[in-house]
C-alpha positions in Angstrom: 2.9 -22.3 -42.8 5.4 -21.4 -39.7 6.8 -19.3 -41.9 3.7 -17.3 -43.4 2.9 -16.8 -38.9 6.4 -15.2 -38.7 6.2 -13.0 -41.7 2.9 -11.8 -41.0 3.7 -11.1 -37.2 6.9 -9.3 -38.6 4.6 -6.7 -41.5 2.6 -6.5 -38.4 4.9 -5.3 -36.2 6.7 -3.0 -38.2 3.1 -1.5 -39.4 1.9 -0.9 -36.1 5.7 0.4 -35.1 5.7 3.1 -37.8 2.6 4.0 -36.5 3.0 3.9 -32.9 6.3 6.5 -33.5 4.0 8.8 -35.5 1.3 8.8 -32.9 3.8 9.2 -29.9 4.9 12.4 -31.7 2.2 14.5 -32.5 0.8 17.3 -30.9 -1.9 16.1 -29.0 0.7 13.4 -27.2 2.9 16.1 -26.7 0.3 18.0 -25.0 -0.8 14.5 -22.9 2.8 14.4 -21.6 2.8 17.8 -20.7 -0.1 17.4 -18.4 1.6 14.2 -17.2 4.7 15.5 -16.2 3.1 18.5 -14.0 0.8 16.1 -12.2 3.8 14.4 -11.0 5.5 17.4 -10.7 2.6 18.4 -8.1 2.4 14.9 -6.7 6.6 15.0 -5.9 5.9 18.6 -4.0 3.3 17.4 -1.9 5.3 14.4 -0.5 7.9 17.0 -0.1 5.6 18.9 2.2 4.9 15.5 4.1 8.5 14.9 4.5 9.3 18.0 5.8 6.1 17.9 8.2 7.0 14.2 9.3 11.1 15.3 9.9 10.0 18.5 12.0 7.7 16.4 14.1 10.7 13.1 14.6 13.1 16.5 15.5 9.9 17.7 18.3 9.5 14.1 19.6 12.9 13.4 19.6 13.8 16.7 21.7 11.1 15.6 24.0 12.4 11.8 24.3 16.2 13.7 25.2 14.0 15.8 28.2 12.8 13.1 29.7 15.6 11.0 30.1 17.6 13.6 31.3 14.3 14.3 34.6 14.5 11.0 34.9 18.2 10.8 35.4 18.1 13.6 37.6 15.3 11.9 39.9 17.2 8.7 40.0 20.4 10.2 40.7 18.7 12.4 43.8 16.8 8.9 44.9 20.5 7.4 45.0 21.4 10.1 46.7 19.1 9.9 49.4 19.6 6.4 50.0 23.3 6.3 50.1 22.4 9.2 52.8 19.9 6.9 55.1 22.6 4.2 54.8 25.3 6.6 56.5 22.8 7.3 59.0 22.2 3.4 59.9 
């Protein structure tokens, strides 16, 4: 009886092989991965656009970051400055 399970699964397989291969082919599947391929094709484009968006704005931000450090270096370096000065004074 095992063996009858194996065999059938086996015709099975190989039937619905065959016909999986000539149904994957045809025209209509052809025309399915068509329309599959240029939705992703769209979908990769768009993230593209979001990269690029998201890059420029971590370029803006980080130009900012780089300008503020350098003020605040500035004002500390002045505030040393000035208190090294009222220590000569004393």
């Amino acid at each position: 009886m095992k063996i009858y399970t194996k065999l059938a699964f086996f015709a099975g397989g190989t039937l619905f092989g065959s016909f999986g291969v000539e149904l994957l082919s045809g025209k209509s599947a052809k025309k399915a991965y068509v329309h599959a391929t240029a939705a992703g094709l769209r979908v990769k484009d768009r993230i593209m656009q979001s990269v690029t968006t998201v890059q420029e704005n971590a370029s803006d931000i980080l130009a900012s970051a780089k300008e503020l450090n350098e003020e605040r270096a500035e004002k500390e370096a002045k505030e040393a400055a000035a208190a090294n000065l009222e220590s000569e004074e004393a």
